[in-house]
N, C-alpha and C positions, 0 to 999 in steps of 0.2 A: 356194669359201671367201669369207667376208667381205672387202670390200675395206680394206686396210690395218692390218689382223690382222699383230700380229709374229708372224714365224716364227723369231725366235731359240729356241736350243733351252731357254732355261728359261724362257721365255711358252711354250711348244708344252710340255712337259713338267707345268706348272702348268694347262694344260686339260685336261691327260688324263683325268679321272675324265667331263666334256661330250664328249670326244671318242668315248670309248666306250662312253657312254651310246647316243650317237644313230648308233653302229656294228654294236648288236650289238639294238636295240629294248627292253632289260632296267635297269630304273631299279634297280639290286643296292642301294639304299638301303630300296627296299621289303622289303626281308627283313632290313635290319636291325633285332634286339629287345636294345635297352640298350648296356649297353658293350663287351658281350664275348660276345654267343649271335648265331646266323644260323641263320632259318630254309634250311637245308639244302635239306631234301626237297622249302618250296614254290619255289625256285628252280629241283630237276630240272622239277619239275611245270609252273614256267612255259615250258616250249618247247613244251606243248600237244600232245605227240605221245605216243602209246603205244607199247607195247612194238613189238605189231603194225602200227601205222603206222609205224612207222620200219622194219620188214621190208618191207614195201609198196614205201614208198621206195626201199630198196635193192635190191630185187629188178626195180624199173623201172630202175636203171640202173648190172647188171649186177654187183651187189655181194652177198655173201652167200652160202649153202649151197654153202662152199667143201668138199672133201672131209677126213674125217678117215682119215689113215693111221695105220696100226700098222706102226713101226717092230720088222720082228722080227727082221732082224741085228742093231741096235744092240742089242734088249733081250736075245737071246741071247748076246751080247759084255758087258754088265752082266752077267747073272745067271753069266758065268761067270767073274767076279771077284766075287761076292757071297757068302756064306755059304750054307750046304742051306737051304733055303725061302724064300730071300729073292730080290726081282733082280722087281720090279713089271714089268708089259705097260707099255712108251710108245708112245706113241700122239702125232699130231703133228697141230695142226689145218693145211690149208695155205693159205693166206691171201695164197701168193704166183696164188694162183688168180684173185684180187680182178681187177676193173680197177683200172689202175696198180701193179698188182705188190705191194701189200701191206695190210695191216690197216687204215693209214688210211684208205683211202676208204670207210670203215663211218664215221669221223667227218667226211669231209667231204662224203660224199653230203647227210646231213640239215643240214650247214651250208649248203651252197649249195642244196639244196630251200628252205629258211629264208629266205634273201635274195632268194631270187626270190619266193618267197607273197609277202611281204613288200614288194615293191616297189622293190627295191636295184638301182643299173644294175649291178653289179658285186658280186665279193669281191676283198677283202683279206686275203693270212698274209704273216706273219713266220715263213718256216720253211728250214732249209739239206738238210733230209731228204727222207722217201719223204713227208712229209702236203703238202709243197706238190706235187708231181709229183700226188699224190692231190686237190687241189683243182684243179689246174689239169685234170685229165682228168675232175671231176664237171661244171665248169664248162664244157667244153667238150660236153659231154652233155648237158647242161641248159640250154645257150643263154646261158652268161652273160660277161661279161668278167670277167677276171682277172689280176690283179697277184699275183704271188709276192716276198718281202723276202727277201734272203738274207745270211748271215752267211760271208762265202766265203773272204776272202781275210787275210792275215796284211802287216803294213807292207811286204814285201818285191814284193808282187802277185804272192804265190805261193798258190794254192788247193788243198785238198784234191782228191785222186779221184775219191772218191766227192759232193763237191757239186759240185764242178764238173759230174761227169755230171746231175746231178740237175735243173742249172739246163737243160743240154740237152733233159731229157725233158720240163721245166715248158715251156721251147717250143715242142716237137714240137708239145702239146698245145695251143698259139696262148695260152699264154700270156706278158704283161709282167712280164721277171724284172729286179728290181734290187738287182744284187751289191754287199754291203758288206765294208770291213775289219771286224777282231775291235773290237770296244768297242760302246759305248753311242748308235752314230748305229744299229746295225738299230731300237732300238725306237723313238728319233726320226722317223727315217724313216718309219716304221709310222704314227704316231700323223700327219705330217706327209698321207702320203698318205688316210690314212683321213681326215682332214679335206678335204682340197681336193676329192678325188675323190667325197666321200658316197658310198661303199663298204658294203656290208658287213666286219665285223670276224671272220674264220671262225678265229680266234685255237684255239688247242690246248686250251684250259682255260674254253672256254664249255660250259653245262649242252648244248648242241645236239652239242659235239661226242664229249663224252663219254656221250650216252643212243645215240649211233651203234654203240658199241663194245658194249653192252648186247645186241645179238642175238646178239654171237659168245659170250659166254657161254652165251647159254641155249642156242645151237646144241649147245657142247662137251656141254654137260651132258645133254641130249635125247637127242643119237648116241652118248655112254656107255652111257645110260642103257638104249637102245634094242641096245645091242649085249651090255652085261651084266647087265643088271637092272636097276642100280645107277649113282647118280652116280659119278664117278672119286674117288679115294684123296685127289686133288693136281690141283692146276692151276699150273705154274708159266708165270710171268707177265715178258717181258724189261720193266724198268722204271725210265724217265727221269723225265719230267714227271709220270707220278701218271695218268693216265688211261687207261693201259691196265690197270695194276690195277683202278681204278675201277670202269670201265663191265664189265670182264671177271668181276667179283665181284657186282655189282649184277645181271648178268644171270645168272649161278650161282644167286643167291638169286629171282631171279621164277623161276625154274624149278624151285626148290623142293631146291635142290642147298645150303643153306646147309650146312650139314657138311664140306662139301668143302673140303681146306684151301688153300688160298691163300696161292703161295710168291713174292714179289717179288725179283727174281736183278738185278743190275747187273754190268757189268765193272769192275772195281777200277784207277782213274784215280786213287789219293789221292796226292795230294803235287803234280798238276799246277792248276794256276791255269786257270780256263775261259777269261776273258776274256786272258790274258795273250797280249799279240802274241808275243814268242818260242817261248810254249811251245804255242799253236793250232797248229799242224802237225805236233808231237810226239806229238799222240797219233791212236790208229788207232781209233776209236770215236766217231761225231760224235752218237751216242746210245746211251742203255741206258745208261750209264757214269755212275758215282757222284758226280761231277762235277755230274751234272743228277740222280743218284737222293735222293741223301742231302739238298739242300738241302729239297725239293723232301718230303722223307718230314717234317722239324722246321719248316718255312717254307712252304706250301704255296701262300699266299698272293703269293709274290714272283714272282706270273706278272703276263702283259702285261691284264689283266684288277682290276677290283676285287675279287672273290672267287673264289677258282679252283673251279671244280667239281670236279676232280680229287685227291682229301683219300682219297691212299693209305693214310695210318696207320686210317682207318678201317675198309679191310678187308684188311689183309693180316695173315696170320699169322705169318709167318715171313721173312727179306729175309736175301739169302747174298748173296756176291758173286764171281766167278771170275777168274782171271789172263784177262789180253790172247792169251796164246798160246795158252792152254789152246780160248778159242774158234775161233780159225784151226784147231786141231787139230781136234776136234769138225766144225768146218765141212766139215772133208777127211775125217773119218768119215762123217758123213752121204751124202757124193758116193760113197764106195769102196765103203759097205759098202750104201745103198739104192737107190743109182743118182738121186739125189736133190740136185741144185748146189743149194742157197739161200744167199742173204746174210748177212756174219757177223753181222749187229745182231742178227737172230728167233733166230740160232744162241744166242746169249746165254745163254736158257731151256734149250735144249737140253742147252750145257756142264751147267748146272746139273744137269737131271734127267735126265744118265745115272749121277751120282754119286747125287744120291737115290735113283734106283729102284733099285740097291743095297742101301738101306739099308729098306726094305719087303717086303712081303711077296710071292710071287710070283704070288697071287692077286689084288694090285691093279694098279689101272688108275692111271697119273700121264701128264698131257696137258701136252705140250708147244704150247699156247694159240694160236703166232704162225709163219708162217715170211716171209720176203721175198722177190722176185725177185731175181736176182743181174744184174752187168756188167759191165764195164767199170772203169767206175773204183771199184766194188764190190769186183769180187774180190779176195781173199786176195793173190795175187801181186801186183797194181799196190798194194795198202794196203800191204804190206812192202816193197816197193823203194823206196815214197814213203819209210816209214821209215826205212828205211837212208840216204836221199837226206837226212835232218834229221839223220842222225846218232845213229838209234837202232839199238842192235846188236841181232841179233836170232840167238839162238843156241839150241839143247837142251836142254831139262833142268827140271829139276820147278818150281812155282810159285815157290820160296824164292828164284830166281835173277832173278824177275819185279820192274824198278823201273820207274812207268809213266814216259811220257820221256826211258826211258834204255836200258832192256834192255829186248827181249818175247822170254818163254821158252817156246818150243815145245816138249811131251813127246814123250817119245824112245818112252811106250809109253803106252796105256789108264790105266795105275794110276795116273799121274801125274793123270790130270784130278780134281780136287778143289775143293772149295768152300767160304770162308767164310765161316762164324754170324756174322752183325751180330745185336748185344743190343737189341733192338726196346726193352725199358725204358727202356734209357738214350736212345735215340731219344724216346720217349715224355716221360722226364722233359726234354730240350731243349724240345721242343716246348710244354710248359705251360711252361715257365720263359718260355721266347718269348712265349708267347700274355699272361700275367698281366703281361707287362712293356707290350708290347702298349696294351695296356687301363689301363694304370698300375692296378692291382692289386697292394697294395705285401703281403697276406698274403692267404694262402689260407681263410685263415679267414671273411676277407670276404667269399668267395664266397656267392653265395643257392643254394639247392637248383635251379632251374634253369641257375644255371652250369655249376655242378658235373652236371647230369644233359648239358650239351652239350658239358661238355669228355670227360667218360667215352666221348661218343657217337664224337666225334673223337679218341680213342683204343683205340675196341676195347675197352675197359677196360666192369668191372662200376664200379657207383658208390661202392662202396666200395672197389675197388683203386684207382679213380680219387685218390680221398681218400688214402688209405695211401701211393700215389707223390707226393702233392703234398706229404705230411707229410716227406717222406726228402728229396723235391727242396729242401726247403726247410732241412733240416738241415745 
């Protein structure tokens, strides 16, 4: 770092756009066109990697061609709460297969491939989950130093379970982890080290991390495809930041899988505060959780990044979201009925699409996308005692009994697991409201025909429903 550079946190907050400029090698200003459009696609395309070099990649170190299982208790337990012909095959991709135990190290393998071509002594995350454990073990594979940020602790210096453990595993793996309380010094800290250090930035929402996740799509949809003809029915997708929808749709479609629909599932965290010191402990989900889904589906942009590459409204069809308990349940299905322990985060999808495949045909195939490795401070048991230790009750009984930081309702039977429809429109209409405010964009009528074809793009939308919603949004 320059000599006599303030490190006050709003000089160091005011360089952030230089900071991670020269952290991640990507000038995101080069893809800006006008007030309000962003070359998207040449930004995946500036990480210079293809589909098949990023399989390269991971296949050198130990990432990828995880197996796909078919769940046939669970789906014969679905189809026999399901109506005569309905109760779809699931199917689970397992991902707890990866090195480091889950999905992210498909994005941090080609982050830290990236910082080493590149020239970096080092990476840099900000992460309290399975992607720093997952950087810190590419990192350790690939020869590089490593700092992990974490977001651990509540005013009390009392930390989750599960991150606690996680900072244990980031050092197994010889990585420098430094644990923060709840607020706004994790991404200070972030921007502080990634300056002093000359780091690379392996940040969740770079185009590097998310073109990583892009082979477990096309995987899913290849091993359907190769097992029944046919792409799958349904992909559902556990989703926080936007990037595993992303890269997991992005690689459905080079595979030729665009049909296939694409379900975004969170666990239902509303009413709790993320950043809020009393209520960080309160909840049993340090991801997947709507918390990080919702912002993050109308705001996409409010990552540690200038542009996030992770712009889930663009390919998701459909976003539910499941009670807290209903997932510990499921979790304890998955272990009883396939002989199969994973982590409740990847369970997320799963709660979800044992209620959907239900509701399908029994001819389709719906893919449960993710699974995790389980632990310690993981498992179901130590996440509910910690809860009950905060003062959350935790008792029986169908989702309607479910208040997040206060009660988690565990079903007393199968029928209880359910799921619910979030109004993607109305998500939609947030998000131009956002975007045109944004841009100071005071009517929609001013948009040019290439706005309007970028906003459509960033919403799924044809360009004409694009218009039609901007017309209601604006009523």
């Amino acid at each position: 770092m320059s000599a006599g550079l303030d490190t006050g946190y709003q000089a160091v907050m005011a360089r952030s756009t230089q900071i991670l400029r020269n952290a991640s090698g990507l000038d995101y200003d080069d893809f800006r066109r006008g007030r309000l459009c962003f070359d998207y696609e040449g930004l995946m395309a500036a990480t210079g990697y293809s589909l098949e070099q990023v399989a390269d990649v991971q296949r050198r170190c130990k990432v990828g061609g995880t197996p796909l299982l078919e769940l046939s208790n669970l789906t014969r337990l679905a189809r026999s709460l399901a109506p005569a012909g309905m109760g779809a095959r699931i199917l689970v991709k397992d991902e707890a297969a990866n090195a480091s135990g889950s999905f992210k190290a498909r994005r941090a393998s080609l982050s830290v491939q990236e910082s080493k071509r590149a020239g970096y002594p080092g990476v840099i995350a900000a992460t309290s989950g399975n992607y720093g454990a997952a950087v810190a073990a590419m990192c350790a594979m690939q020869g590089q130093c490593c700092i992990i940020v974490q977001e651990t602790f509540d005013s009390r210096g009392v930390g989750q379970p599960e991150i606690v453990e996680k900072g244990r595993a980031c050092e197994a793996y010889g990585a420098e982890v430094w644990q923060m309380t709840v607020g706004p010094e994790l991404f200070y800290m972030h921007l502080r080290l990634l300056e002093e250090s000359g780091y690379f930035n392996a940040s969740l929402y770079t185009p590097f991390s998310v073109s990583g996740i892009e082979t477990l799509g096309w995987e899913v949809a290849q091993e359907v495809r190769g097992l029944t003809g046919r792409p799958p029915a349904a992909v559902v997708v556990t989703h926080a930041g936007g990037g595993n929808v992303t890269g997991t749709a992005r690689g459905l479609r080079k595979a030729g899988a665009g049909e296939t629909q694409v379900i975004a599932a969170s666990v239902d965290l509303s009413g709790l505060h993320m950043a809020s010191d009393t209520q960080f402990n309160r909840k049993s989900f340090t991801t997947g959780h709507t918390g990080f889904g919702m912002p993050f589906f109308t705001n996409p942009d409010r990552a540690d990044v200038p542009h996030n590459a992770a712009r889930p409204l663009r390919y998701a069809h459909r976003y539910v979201t499941v009670n807290q308990g209903a997932v510990f349940y499921t979790t304890q299905l998955l272990a009883v009925l396939e002989g199969l322990e994973r982590g409740p985060a990847g369970n997320t999808s799963l709660c979800a699409a044992f209620k959907l495949a239900q509701e399908m045909p029994a001819d389709e195939v719906i893919v449960v996308q993710e699974t995790e490795y389980t632990g310690a401070g993981k498992h179901p048991t130590a996440q509910l005692t910690f809860a009950r230790d905060n003062g959350v009750r935790v008792v029986r009984g169908p989702a309607t009994l479910d208040k997040p930081g206060e009660v988690i309702a565990i079903p007393e039977s199968p029928e209880q697991v359910a799921y619910a429809e979030i109004d993607l429109q109305r998500v939609r209409a947030s998000y131009l409201r956002g975007r045109l405010a944004a841009a100071e964009v005071g009517d929609y009528r001013q948009l040019s025909a290439a706005e309007l074809e970028y906003l459509a793009e960033e919403t799924n939308l044809t360009r004409e429903s694009c218009l039609a919603l901007l017309k209601r949004a604006a009523e």
